[in-house]
Structure formats: C-alpha cells, structure tokens
N, C-alpha and C positions, 0 to 999 in steps of 0.2 A: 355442463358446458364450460365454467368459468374454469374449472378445476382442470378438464381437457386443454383450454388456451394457454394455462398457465405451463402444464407439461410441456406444450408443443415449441411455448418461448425459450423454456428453459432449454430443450434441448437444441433451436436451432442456434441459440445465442452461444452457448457453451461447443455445438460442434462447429461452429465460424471460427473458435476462440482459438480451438483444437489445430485448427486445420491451421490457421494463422502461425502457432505457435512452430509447426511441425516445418513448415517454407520460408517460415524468417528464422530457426535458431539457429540458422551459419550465416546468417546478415551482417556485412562489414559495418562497424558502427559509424553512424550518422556524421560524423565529424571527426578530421584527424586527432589522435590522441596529444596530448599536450608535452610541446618540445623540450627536452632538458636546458636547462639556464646555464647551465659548468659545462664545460669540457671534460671529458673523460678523464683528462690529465690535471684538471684544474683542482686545489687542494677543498679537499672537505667532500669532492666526489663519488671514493668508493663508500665513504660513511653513507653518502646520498642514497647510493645504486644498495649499500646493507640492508640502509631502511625500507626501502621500496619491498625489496625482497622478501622481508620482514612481514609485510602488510602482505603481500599477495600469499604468504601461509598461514594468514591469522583464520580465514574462513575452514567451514571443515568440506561444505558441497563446492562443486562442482563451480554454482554458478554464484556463489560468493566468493572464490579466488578470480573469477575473470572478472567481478564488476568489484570488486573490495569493499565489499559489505559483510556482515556478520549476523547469523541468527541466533546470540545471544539470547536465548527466551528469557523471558521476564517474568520473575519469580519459579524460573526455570520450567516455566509450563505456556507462556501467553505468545505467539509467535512474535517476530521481531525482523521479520524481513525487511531489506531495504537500508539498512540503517551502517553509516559509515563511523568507524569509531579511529580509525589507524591514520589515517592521511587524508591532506583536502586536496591531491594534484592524481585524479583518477581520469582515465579515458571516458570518454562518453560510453554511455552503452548504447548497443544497437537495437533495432527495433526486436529481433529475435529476445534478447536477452529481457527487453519493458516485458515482454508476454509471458515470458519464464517466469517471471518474477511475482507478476500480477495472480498468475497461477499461483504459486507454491502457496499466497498467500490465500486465496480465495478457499484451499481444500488440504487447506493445513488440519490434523486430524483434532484442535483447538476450536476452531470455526463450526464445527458439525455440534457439541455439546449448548458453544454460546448461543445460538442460531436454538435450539430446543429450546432453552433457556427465555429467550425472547419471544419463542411462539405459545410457553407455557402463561406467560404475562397476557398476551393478547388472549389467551383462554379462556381466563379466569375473570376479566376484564370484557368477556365475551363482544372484543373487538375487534372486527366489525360485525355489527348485530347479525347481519341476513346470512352471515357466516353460519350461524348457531354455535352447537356444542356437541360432541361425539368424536369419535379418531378422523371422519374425512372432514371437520373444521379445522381441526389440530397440526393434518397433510395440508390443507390449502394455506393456515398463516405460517407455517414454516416454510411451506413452498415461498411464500411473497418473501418473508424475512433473508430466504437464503437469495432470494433474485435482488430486492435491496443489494443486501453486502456484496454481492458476488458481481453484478453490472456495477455497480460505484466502486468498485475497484479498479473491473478492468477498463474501465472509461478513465479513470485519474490514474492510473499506474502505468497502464499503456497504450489504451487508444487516440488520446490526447495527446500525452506525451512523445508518441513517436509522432502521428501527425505535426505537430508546433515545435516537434526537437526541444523538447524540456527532458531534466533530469527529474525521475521521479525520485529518487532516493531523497535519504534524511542526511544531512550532517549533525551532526551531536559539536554542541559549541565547547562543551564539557566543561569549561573554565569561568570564572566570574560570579556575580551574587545570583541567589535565589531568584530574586524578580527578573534580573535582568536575561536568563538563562532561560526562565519562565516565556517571556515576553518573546525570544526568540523562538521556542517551540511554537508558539500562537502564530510568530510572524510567518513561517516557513508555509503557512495554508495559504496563505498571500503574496507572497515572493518566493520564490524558486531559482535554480540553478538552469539556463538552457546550456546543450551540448557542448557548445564552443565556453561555456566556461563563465557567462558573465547572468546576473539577475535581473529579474523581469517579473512583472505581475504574474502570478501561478493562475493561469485562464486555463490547465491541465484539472486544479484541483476546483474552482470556480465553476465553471463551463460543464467537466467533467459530472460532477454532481446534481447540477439542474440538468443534464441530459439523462442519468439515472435516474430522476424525480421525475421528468416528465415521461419518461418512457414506462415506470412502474403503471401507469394509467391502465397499463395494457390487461394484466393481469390482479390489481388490488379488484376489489367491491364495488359496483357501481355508484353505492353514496360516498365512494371514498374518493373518487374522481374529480377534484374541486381543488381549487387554487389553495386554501388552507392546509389542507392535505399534503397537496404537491411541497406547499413550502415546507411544513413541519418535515419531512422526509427530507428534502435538502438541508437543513438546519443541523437536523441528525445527524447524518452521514459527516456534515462537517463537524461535529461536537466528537462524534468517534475518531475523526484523523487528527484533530486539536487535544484530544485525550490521549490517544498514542503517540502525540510526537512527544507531550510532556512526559509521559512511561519511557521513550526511548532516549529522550534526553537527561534524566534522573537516572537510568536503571544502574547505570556503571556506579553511581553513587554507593545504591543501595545494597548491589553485589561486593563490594569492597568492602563499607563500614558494616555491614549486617554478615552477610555471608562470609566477609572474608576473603573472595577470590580476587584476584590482581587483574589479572585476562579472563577472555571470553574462555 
C-alpha cells in the first residue's frame, strides 16, 4: 500500500508540474525587464548593446539564451542549471520559464544515477528498517529519494519562486578571496534576488524546503514520520543547494586552471 501511495504522489505531483509547465512557458515575465541606463547615442553604448549580445549566445539551449544562464556541467558531468556567469542586468524570468528550469534540473540524465546512489546507501544501512531488503525496498527508497530531490526543487526553483516573485537563479560572484566568495555561496540560501531586481530573505529556498520536508510525510515509513526526520531531510536538502552553489561558484576556477577552458 505504501509503495502504491508513493506511485500515486509521484505521479500526480509531476503531472500538476507537466501541466504547469506546458500553460505558463509563453508567460510574460513577472516583472518589466530592466531599462538601459545610456542612450543609444550615448558613448560606451554599442560596446554595452555588444556585450549584452555576447551573453545571450553564451548558452547552448533554448532556455539558457532567454534567461542568461549557462549549463556549464561540472567536471563536465554534474548539471549546472540556473547559474549566471556572463552579466548581473538579466530580465526577470517568467513563471513558464521557473518551471523549465526546475525541470531540466529535476531529470537531468545526472539525477537518475545519484538518486540510485543514495537509495544504494539507505540499503545497505537497511533504512528504514520496515522497508527490509530485496529489489521492491531498493524501488520504495529511490522512489522517496527521487520525490525528496525532485519536490525540493520544484518548490524552491519554482513554485515558490513564482509565487513571491523571487529569482531562482545563482549569480557566480566570481572575484575576491576564497572565504569571502565561500561565504557568498552560503549567503545566496538566505538572500536572493526578487524580480524587480532588489534582495530579500530567500523564503523561496527556506519555506520551499520545509514544505518538501513536510510533505515527504506522505510517502517515507511510518517511523519515519517524526519531527527529527522531517528536520534532517530539510537540513539535507539545504546542505545539497549550499554544496552546489559552492560547486557553481568555484567551477569556472576549476575549468580554467585545471581544464584549461576560458568559456563555458
């Protein structure tokens, strides 16, 4: 029966997501795009309108040229969505575009190995006990693992986000000392960019995560159903987006002095 509730979440949650995605991706974005400062005529301007131009071909999809992001993978295998490397004067995205995005990231063909990965752990660990051990305990904790990542995403990447008009994306500070650059990856779980452009507590990425934590209740083990639980799981989830934003704030480092490459 657990096993059945758990199918039945996954799928009405993902085809809500589907459906979501498919009637907002031609959504005007939330907020008019941010006005040029120069005049057309005014000197230093066509260098301006270059660079801009510049940034909107750094992406290779679709939906990284509309929002000026880049999925630069990391170590050329870890996905990398979301992440702005080129410019910090981007139009808001629209809510169509949070759900794209939140996608691409949720069943990126990366996700499907780590997600085994993590339910091989809870296997072996044979947790949660009343789970047991055989291939349908091994389907139920990757089923909970993939509902984890896959609801804490699209709750902080875009169901929040478009509700409270916050920016999910990352900016990359890219300049300055180790700590300090460190320190900003950390802060970005806590402050965020909303649409019009100014910061604010990130209650996207907050909020977002304690509503995947307690909604997981649905489908984990019924001794697993317990405020400890719940919080370890929101702890998580934030230790994962605190570990990727330092991954996407470093990468370009690492790709230049290590790899060698200049650009994405």
């Amino acid at each position: 029966m657990l096993r059945k509730n758990l199918l039945y979440t996954l799928v009405l949650f993902f085809s809500f997501n589907s459906a979501a995605v498919n009637c907002l991706a031609q959504d005007k974005p939330d907020a008019p795009a941010p006005r040029q400062t120069t005049s057309p005529s005014a000197p230093g301007s066509q260098t301006q309108g270059q660079d801009k131009n510049q940034d909107a071909q750094i992406g290779k999809s679709k939906l990284e040229k509309e929002t000026g992001t880049v999925n630069d993978r990391i170590f050329e295998v870890m996905p990398n969505y979301g992440t702005v490397e080129t410019s910090k004067d981007l139009a808001p995205m629209s809510t169509g575009q949070k759900y794209r995005l939140a996608t691409a990231g949720v069943f990126d063909y990366f996700t499907f190995p780590f997600i085994a990965t993590l339910a091989a752990i809870d296997q072996a660990n044979n947790s949660p006990k009343s789970w047991g051990q055989g291939w349908g305990a091994y389907d139920q904790r990757y089923g909970a693992s993939f509902a984890d990542n896959g609801i804490g995403t699209y709750m902080t990447t875009a169901i929040f986000p478009s509700i409270l008009h916050e920016d999910p994306r990352y900016y990359q500070m890219a300049k300055g000392s180790f700590s300090h650059r460190s320190f900003h990856a950390i802060e970005r779980l806590f402050i965020t960019r909303t649409d019009s452009g100014n910061d604010r507590f990130n209650y996207s990425e907050v909020f977002g995560n304690a509503t995947a934590a307690a909604f997981s209740n649905v489908y984990h083990a019924p001794e697993d159903r317990t405020f400890g639980r719940n919080a370890g799981t929101l702890g998580m989830l934030l230790m994962w987006d605190g570990v990727s934003n330092e991954m996407k704030e470093f990468w370009p480092d690492i790709r230049r002095k290590v790899f060698h490459k200049e650009t994405p």
